[in-house]
TIKOLFI-290415 format. One record per residue (C-alpha): residue in one letter; x, y, z. Coordinates in steps of 0.5 Angstrom, whole numbers. Each point is the difference from the previous one (the first is absolute). Example, Ala and Ser with C-alpha at 12.3 -4.5 7.8 and 13.67 -1.06 7.14 Angstrom:
residues 2
residuo,u,v,w
a,25,-9,16 $
s,2,7,-2 $
end
This chain:
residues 582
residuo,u,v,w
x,-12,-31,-11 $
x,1,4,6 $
x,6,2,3 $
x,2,-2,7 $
x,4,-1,7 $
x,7,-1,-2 $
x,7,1,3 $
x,3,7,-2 $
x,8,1,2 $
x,1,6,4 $
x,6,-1,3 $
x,3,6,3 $
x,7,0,1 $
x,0,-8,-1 $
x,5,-3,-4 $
x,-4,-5,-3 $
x,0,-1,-8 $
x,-8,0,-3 $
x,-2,0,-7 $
x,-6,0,1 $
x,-6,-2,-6 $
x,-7,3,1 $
x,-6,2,-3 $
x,-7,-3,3 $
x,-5,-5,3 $
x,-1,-6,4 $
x,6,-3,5 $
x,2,-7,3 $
x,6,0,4 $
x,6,-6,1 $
x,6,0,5 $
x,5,-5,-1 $
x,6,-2,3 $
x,6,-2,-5 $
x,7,0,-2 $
x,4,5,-3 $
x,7,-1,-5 $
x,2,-4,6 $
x,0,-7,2 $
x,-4,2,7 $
x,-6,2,0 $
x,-3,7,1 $
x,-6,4,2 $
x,-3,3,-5 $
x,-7,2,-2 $
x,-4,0,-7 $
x,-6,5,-1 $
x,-5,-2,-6 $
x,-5,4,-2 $
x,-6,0,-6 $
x,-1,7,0 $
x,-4,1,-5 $
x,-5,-6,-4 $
x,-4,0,-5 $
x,-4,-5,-5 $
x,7,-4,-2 $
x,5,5,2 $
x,3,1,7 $
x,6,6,2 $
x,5,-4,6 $
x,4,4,4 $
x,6,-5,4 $
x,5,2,5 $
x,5,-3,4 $
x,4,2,5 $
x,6,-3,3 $
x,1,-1,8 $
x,6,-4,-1 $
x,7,1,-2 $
x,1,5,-6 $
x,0,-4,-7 $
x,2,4,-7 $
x,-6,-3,-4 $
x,-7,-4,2 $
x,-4,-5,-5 $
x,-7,-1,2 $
x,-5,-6,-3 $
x,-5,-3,0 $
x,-7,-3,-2 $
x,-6,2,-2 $
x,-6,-5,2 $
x,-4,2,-7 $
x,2,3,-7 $
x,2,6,1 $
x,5,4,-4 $
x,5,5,0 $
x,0,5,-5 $
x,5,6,2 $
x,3,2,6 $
x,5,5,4 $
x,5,0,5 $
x,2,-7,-2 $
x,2,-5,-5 $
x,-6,-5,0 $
x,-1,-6,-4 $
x,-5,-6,0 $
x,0,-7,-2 $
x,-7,-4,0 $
x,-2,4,7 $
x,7,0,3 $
x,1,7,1 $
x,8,3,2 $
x,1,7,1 $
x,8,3,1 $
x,2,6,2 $
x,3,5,-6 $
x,7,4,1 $
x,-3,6,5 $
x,-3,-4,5 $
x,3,-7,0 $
x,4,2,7 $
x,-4,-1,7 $
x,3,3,7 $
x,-3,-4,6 $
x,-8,4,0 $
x,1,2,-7 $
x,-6,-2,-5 $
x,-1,0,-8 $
x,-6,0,-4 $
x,-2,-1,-6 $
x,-7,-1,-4 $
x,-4,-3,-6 $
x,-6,-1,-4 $
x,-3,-7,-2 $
x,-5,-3,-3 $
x,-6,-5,3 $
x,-6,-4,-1 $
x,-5,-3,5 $
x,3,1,7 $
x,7,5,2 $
x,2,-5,5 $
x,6,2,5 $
x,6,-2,0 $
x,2,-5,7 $
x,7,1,-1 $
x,7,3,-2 $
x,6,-1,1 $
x,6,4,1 $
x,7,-1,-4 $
x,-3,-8,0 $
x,-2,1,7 $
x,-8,-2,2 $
x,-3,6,2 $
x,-6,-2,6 $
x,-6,5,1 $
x,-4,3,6 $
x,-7,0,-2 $
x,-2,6,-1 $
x,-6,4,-5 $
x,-1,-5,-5 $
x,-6,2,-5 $
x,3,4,-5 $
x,-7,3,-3 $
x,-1,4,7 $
x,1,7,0 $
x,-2,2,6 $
x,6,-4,5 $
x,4,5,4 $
x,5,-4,3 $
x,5,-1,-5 $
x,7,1,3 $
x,1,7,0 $
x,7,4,0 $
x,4,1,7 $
x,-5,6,1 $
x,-5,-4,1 $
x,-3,4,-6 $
x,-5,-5,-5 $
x,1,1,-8 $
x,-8,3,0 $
x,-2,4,6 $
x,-8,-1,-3 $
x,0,-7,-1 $
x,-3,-3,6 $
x,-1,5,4 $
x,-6,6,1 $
x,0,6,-1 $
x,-1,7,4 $
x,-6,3,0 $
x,1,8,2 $
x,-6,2,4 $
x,0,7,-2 $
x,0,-2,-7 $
x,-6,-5,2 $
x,-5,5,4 $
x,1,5,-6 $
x,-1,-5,-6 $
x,-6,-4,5 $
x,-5,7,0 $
x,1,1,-7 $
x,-6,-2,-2 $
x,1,-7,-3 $
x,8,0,2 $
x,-1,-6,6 $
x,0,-5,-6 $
x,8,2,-1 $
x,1,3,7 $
x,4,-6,2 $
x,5,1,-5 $
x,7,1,2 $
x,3,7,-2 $
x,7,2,1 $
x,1,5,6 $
x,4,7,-3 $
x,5,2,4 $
x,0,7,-3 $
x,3,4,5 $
x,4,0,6 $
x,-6,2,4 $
x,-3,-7,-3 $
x,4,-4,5 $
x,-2,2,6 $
x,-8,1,-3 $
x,-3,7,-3 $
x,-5,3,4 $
x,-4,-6,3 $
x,2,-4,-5 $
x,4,-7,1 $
x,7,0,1 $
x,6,-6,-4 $
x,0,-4,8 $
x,-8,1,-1 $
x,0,-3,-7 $
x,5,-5,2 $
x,-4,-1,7 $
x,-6,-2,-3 $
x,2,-4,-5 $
x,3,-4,5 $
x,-8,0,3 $
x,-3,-3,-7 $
x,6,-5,-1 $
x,-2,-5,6 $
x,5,-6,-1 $
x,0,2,-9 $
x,5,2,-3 $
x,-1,8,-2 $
x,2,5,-5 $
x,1,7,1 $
x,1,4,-6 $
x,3,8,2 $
x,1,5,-6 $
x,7,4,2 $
x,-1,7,-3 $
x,4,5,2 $
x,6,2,-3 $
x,3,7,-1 $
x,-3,4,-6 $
x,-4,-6,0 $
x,-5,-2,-7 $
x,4,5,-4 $
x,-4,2,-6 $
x,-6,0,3 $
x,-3,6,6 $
x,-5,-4,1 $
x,3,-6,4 $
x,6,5,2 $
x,2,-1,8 $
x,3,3,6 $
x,7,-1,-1 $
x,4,5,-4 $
x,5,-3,-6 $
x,6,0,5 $
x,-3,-2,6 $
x,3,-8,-1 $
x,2,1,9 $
x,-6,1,1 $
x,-3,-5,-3 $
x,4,-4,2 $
x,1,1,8 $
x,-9,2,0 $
x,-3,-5,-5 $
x,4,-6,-2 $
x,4,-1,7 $
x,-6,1,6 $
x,-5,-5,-6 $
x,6,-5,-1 $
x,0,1,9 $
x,-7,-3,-1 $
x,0,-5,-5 $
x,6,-3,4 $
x,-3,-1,7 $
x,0,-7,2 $
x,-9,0,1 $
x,-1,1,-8 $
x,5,-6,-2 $
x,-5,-5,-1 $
x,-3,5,-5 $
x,3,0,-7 $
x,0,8,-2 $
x,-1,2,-8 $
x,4,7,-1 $
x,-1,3,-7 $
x,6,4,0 $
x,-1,8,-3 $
x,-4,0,-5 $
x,0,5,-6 $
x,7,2,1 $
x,6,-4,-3 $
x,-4,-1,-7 $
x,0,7,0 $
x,7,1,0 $
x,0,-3,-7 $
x,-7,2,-4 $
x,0,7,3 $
x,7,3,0 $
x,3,5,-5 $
x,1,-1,-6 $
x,-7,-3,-1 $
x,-6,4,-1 $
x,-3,-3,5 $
x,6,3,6 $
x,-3,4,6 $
x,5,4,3 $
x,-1,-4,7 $
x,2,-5,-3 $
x,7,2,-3 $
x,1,2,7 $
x,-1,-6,3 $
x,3,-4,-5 $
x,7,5,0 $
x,-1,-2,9 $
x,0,-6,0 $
x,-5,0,6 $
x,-5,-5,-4 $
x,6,-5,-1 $
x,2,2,8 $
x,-7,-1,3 $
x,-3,-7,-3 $
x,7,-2,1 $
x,0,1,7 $
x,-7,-3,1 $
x,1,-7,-3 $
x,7,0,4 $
x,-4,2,7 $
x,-7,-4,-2 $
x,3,-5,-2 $
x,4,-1,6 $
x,-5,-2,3 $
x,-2,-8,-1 $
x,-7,0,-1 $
x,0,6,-5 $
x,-2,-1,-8 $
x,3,6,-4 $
x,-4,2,-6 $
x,3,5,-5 $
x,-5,4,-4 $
x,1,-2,-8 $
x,-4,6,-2 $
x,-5,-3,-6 $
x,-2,-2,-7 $
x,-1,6,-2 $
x,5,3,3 $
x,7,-4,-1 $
x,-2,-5,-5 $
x,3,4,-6 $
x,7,-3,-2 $
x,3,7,2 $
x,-2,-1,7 $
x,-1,-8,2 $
x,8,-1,-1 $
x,2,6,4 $
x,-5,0,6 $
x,2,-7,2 $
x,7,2,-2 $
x,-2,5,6 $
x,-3,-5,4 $
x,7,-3,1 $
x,3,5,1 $
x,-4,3,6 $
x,0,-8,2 $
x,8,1,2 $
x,2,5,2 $
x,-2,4,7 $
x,0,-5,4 $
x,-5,-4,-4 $
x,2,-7,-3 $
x,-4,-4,-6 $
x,-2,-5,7 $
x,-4,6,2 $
x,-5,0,-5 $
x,-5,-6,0 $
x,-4,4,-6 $
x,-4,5,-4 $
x,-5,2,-1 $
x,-4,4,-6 $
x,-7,4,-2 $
x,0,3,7 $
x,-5,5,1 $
x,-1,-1,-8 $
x,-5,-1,-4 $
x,3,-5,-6 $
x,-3,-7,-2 $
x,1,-6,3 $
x,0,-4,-6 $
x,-3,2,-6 $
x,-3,-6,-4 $
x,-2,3,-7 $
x,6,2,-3 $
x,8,-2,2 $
x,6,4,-2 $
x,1,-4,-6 $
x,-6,0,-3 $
x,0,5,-7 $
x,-6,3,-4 $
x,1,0,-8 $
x,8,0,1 $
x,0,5,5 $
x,2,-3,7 $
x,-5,2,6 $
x,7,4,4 $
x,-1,4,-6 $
x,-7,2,3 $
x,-1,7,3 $
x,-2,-4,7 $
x,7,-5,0 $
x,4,6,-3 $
x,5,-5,0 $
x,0,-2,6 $
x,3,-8,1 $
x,-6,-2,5 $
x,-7,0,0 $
x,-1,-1,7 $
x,2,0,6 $
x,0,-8,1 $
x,5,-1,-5 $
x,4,6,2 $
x,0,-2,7 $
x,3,-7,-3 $
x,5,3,-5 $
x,3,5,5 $
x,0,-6,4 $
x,5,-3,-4 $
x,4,5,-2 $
x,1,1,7 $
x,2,-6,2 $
x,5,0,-6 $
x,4,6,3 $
x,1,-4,6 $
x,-6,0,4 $
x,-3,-6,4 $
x,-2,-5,-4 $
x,-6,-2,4 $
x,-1,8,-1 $
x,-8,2,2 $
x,-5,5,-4 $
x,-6,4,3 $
x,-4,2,-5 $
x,-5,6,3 $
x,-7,-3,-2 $
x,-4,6,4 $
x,-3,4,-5 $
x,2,-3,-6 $
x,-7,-5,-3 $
x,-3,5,-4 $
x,-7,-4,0 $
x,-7,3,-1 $
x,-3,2,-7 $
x,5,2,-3 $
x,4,-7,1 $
x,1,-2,-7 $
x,-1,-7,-1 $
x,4,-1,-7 $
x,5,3,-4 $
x,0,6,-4 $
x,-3,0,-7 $
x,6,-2,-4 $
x,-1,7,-6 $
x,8,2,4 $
x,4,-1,6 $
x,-3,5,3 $
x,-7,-2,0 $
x,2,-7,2 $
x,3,2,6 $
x,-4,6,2 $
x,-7,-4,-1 $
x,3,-6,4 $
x,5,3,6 $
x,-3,-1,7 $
x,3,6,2 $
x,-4,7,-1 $
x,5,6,1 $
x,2,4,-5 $
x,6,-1,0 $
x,6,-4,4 $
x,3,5,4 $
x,-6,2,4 $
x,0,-1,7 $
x,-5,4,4 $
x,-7,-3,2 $
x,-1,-3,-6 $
x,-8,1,-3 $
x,-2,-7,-2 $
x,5,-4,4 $
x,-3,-6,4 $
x,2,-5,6 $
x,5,-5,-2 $
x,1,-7,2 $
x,0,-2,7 $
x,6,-1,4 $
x,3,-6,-1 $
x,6,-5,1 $
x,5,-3,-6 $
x,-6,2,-6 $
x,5,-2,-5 $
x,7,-1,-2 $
x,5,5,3 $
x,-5,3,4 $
x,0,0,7 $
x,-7,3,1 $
x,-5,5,-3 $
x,-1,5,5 $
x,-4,6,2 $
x,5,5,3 $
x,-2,5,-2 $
x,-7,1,4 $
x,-6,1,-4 $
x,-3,6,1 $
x,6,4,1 $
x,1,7,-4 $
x,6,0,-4 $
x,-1,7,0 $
x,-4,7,1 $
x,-4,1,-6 $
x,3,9,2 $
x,4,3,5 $
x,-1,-3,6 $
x,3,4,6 $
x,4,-5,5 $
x,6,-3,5 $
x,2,-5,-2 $
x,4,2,-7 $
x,-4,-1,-6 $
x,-1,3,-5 $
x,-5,2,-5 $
x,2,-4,-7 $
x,-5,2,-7 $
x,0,-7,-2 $
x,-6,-1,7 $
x,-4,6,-4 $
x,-5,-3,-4 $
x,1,6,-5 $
x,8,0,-2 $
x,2,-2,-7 $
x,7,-4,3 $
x,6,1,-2 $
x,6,-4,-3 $
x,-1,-6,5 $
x,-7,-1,-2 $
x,2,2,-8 $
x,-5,7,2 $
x,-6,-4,1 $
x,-6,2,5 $
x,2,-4,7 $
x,-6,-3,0 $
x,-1,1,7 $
x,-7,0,4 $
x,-2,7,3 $
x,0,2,8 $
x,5,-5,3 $
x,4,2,6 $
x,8,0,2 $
x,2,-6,-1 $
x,0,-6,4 $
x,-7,3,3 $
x,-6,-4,0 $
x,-4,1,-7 $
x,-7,-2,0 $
x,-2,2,-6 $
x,6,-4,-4 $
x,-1,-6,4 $
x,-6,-1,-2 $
x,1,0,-6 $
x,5,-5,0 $
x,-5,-4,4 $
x,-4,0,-7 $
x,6,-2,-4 $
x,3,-5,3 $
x,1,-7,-4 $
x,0,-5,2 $
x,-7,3,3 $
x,-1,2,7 $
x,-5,-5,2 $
end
């Protein structure tokens, strides 16, 4: 089941208690009024959700808000219409007798000020129909409901409650998504392309000048204003890629950018405050305005620094400057000032941070970089992971649990260890490791599906012939690198699934963030403006190095700067998209 609209608490500065659960899925919503702890009865407001349901299983979110007097502990009841069960919950001591339910608050949650809410969350069971339930009551008071969504199944609703922002808990669902025209006209005169033409890609703002427009290229208020054009009377997702931070992309030349590693004010004062200017005009609220927040810059301060083989110069420089921390800090506290703005944070990847040594003290990063600058968790409506990468969606022939004559597949030269297989599980584990540090429980991944399909003729469609691990995984993965770590223009690589809305548990949308048939980066030295550099692991010949364990890049030939069109690459995703392009 998918996941869709829920209500998520983002409270600047507000008072209220929220606890709240989440994970993903369909809503209904109930408003009620009840009394507390006291004789007279109080406002109060019960949002119930299905979020997430399969076959005989369910995942329910349930909030309660007190409008009335403060009270020092609640009990919810009520009555299922059919058999559900509850089998484990969170956040509240929940009991059931025949199909009453009651749920009471815990130690930490029991005291609601006027305004305040408490949440809590549970799985169950059911056969045949997952009726609602039609009433509460609060504190032995009866809740009465407004009308609202009531088909727990529907994926698609936009209009569940939403937080005092104004912000929905899914900015995808329901709503279309922006087709930037440039990217459009360079994809439809590719022979073939039209069939994908219409696919929304995200927007790169890679350098100061990119606000306004290169050249005679479309400025942010361009994007914004045509965005404005094609959302007629839906709703319309813009997704902006915000990319230029001082010394940006430490360990690798090929996506360096303009600022120097100590240019924090100017990257504050001439990127992020003019965007942030923008983003908050009055003429693009009806917008809802996706921003994936710095790429390839936070992980590194934990896989490429000393004493790691893999440490760059650059990077010890930008972990010893704290200016990475400053800058992302100071983009989610600034965007996420603005009510219809969605921060997204990169996560890296898989093949990346999918280690023990690394998931931990990334998310562990995350946090940190979330609270501090200005930035507060509320700023953060999600990340992202396999940006502009390559790895698999899911990989279907093997599993990181499967063994081979005794000997695990992490053992395999591919997995070398590693605790995921694909970019799906990854996504939905560092989802969860996100949210137990403290993060929003209604937490929303992206997963970059751009370039990762790997379909064509060399797509396998079974597993590996089972002589020895690496036989098994290598005969039966989808993705064909040479090695994890390769990252350029990556020869063999494919479309991958289309853009859409809540594909699965946890996951806001699949998108295309990053525009197929851009160049990851010039295949040899490329005089040029605008910062970036010439990295071996674009040339097609380089024999690696320790981020790659030394193997060849697998990079194809001739590519251009990055971020410039490269006709020959996309024509090759074209050939391996899976699902196929039709």
């Amino acid at each position: 089941m998918s996941r869709t609209v829920n209500s998520r608490t983002r409270l600047r500065g507000s008072t209220a208690l929220a606890a709240a659960l989440v994970l993903s899925g369909a809503a209904c919503v109930g408003t009620a009024v009840a009394a507390p702890d006291s004789a007279a009865a109080a406002a109060c407001t019960v949002d119930y959700k299905v979020q997430n349901q399969w076959d005989t299983g369910f995942t329910t979110a349930v909030s309660v808000t007190n409008n009335g007097a403060a009270v020092s502990s609640w009990n919810l009841t009520w009555t299922f219409a059919g058999n559900q069960k509850v089998s484990s919950g969170w956040n509240a001591d929940i009991s059931q007798s025949g199909t009453a339910v009651t749920a009471k608050s815990l130690s930490y949650n029991g005291t609601l000020a006027t305004g305040g809410s408490a949440s809590f969350g549970f799985n169950g069971t059911y056969s045949g129909t997952n009726a609602l339930p039609t009433a509460f009551k609060l504190n032995g008071v009866t809740c009465n409901e407004d009308s609202g969504p009531t088909d727990p199944t529907d994926p698609t609703d936009p209009t569940d409650p939403t937080d005092p922002s104004g912000r929905v808990d899914n900015p995808y669902a329901g709503a279309k998504v922006y087709v930037n025209p440039e990217w459009k006209a360079k994809a439809a005169a590719e022979p073939g392309g039209s069939a994908v033409a219409n696919q929304p890609t995200g927007v790169w703002l890679d350098r100061i000048a990119a606000i306004d427009g290169v050249g005679d290229g479309m400025g942010l208020r361009d994007h914004l204003d045509a965005a404005l054009a094609q959302k007629g009377s839906n709703e319309e997702v813009v997704q902006l890629v915000i990319y230029d931070l001082p010394g940006r992309d430490c360990a690798a030349l090929a996506s360096n950018g303009e600022l120097g590693p100590n240019d924090i004010d100017k990257y504050k004062s001439d990127f992020i405050d003019p965007i942030a200017a923008i983003l908050a005009d009055s003429k693009y609220a009806g917008l809802r305005i996706v921003t994936t927040v710095e790429i390839d810059s936070l992980p590194n301060l934990v896989t490429n620094v000393t004493p790691r083989a893999t440490a760059t110069p650059n990077c010890d420089t930008m972990k010893a400057n704290g200016n990475y921390q400053k800058g992302v800090g100071y983009a989610l506290d600034k965007l996420g000032a603005v009510p219809n703005v969605y921060n997204y944070i990169d996560a890296g990847h898989h093949g990346w941070l999918g280690w023990d040594d690394n998931f931990g003290p990334s998310a562990e990063l995350f946090k940190t970089v979330a609270t501090s600058n200005g930035a507060q968790l509320s700023d953060v409506h999600g990340f992202i992971v396999n940006t502009a990468n390559y790895s698999a969606l899911k990989e279907d022939h093997f599993g990181i649990d499967d063994s081979v004559n005794g000997v695990s597949v992490r053992q395999s030269k591919w997995v070398d260890w590693n605790r995921y297989t694909d970019e799906l599980s990854y996504a939905q584990a560092m989802r969860t490791k996100l949210v137990s540090l403290g993060f929003d429980t209604n937490l929303g991944m992206l997963i970059d599906t751009s370039r990762n399909g790997w379909g064509g003729s060399a797509r396998p469609t079974a597993a590996g012939a089972k002589t020895d691990v690496d036989t098994y995984v290598d005969g039966g993965r989808y993705d064909r690198r040479i090695h994890l770590g390769n990252w350029c223009n990556q020869s063999g690589a494919g479309l991958g699934e289309r853009p859409q809305a809540s594909p699965a548990t946890g996951i806001d949308a699949y998108v295309w963030m990053k525009p197929p048939g851009e160049s990851d980066g010039s295949s040899t030295a490329i005089a040029n403006d605008e910062g970036k550099g010439f990295d071996r692991m674009c040339d097609p010949t380089y024999t690696g190095n320790p981020r790659n364990n030394n193997h060849l890049s697998g990079a194809l030939p001739n590519a251009p700067l990055s971020g410039h069109w490269f006709s020959a690459q996309f024509q090759e995703l074209l050939k391996n998209a899976y699902p196929p392009v039709q």
